[in-house]
N, C-alpha and C positions, 0 to 999 in steps of 0.2 A: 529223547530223540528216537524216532524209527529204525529199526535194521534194516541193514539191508540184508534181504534175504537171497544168498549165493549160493551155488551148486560146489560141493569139493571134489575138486577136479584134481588131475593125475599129474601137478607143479602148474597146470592152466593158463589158458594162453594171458596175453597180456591186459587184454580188456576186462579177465579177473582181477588182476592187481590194481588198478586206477583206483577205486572204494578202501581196498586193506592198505594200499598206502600213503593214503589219506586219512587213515587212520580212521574211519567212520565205525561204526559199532557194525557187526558184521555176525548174523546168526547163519551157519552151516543148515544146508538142508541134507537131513540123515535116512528119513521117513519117508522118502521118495522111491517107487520101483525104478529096479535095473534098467535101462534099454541100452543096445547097442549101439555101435556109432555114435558113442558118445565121447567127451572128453577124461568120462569117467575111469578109464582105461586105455585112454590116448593121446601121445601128447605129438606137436609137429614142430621138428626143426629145419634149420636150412642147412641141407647138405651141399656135398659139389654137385648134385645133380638134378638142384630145386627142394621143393618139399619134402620132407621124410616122415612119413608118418610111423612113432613107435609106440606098438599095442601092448599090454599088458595080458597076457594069455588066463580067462576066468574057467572056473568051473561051472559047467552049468548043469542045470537040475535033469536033466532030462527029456524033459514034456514040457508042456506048451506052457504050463502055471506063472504066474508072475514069481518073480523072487525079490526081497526088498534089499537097497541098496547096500547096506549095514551087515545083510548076511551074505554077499557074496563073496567067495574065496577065491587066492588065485592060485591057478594051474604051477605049482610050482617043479612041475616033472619037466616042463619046457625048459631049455636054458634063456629065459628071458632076461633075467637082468646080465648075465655076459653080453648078449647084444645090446642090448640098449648099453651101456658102459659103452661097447667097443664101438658103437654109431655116434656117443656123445663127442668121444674122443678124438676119434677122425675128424667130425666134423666141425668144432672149437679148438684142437689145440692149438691153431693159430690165433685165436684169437686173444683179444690185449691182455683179458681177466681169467679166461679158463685156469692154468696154473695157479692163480692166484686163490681160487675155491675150489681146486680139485679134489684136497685130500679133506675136504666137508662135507663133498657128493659122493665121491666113493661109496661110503659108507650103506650107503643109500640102494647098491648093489652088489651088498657084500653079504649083508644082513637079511634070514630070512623071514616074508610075512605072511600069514598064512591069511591075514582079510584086505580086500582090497581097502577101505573106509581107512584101515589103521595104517596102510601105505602112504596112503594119500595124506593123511595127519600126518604121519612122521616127515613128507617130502616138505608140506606146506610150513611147519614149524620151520625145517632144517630152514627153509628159505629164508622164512622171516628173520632166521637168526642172520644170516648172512647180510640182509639189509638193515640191520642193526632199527625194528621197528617189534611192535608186539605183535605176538600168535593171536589169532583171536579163537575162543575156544565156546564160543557158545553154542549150542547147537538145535535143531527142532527137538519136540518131544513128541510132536503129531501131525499128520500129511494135510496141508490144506492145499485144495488144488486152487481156491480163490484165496491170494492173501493181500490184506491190506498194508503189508509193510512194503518197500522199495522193491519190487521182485525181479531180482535180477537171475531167474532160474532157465531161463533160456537159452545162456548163455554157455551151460553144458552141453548143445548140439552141435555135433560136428558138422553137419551139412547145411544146416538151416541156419546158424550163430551169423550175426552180421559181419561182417569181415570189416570191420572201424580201422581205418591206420589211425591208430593213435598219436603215434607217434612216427614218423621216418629219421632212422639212423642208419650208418654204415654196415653192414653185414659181412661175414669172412667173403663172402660169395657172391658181394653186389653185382661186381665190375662183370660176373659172368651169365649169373642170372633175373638181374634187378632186383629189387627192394623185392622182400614178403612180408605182410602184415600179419600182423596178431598171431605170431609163434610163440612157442612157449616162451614165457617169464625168462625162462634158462636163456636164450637167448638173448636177449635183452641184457641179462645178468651180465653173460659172457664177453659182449661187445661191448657196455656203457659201466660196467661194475661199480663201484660208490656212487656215481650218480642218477643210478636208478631209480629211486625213491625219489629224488629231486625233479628228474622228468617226467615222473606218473602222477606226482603232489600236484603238479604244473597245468595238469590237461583237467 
């Protein structure tokens, strides 16, 4: 069977998960350069006041040079993961399942990492544990910019990404700012919790 070839993204929004919780065979693209504006370092939730986008602050080289995705580090001199905590928190403790995986995620901003790539593994596993499905742990070994497998690598632009409702469900914040699509997975989590994997198997 083909991979599908995905971008690992920063927990990803929700048109990442459709493929991993489907359980399809799923190879990580690692051997890709950096660019900004990506989900690589960004994930969006629904706050009270619409979109929230939380960045992950990187280190960067310097000069103009490309950097590969796998060596970049992040800026851990920021207090970034207190905000993001303190943004997740605000913005889901209402909601039905927050409580119910909080002391899962935590974790997740307690603990420090010093490469973006192994944040991003450690957030994606924690998830998958939460949805009671498998990690999937393959990953490139070499950049092909044309692949023949499922290529779903575009799907890490944060500007360009199709905006798919996958799905439309409830959100803490509908009644004030209507439905958002394609938010992070976390979302999704937070409002449908165990039936998560059931509505993304679905689509």
């Amino acid at each position: 069977m083909t991979h599908t070839l995905l971008p690992l993204a920063y927990a990803g929004p929700i048109a990442h998960w459709v493929p991993i919780c489907k359980q399809q065979p799923i190879l990580w693209e690692v051997e890709d350069f950096y660019q900004k504006q990506t989900y690589r370092n960004r994930m969006e939730i629904h706050a009270a006041n619409g979109k929230l986008m939380l960045s992950i602050p990187i280190q960067h080289l310097g000069y103009d040079g490309h950097q590969n995705y796998k060596d970049v580090h992040i800026a851990n001199e920021f207090p970034w993961q207190r905000n993001h905590w303190l943004s997740l928190k605000i913005a889901y403790q209402s909601s039905p399942f927050f409580e119910y995986y909080e002391d899962d995620i935590a974790p997740l901003y307690q603990n420090k990492y010093a490469s973006l790539l192994a944040f991003n593994k450690q957030v994606m596993e924690t998830i998958c544990e939460l949805l009671q499905i498998q990690a999937p742990q393959k990953t490139t070994k070499t950049y092909e910019k044309e692949s023949p497998r499922h290529d779903l690598r575009h799907l890490i632009n944060a500007k360009t990404a199709k905006r798919t409702v996958v799905y439309e469900y409830t959100q803490v914040f509908s009644d004030k700012n209507g439905f958002i699509p394609n938010l992070s997975i976390l979302d999704l989590l937070f409002n449908k919790g165990p039936e998560t994997v059931i509505l993304l198997q679905s689509l």
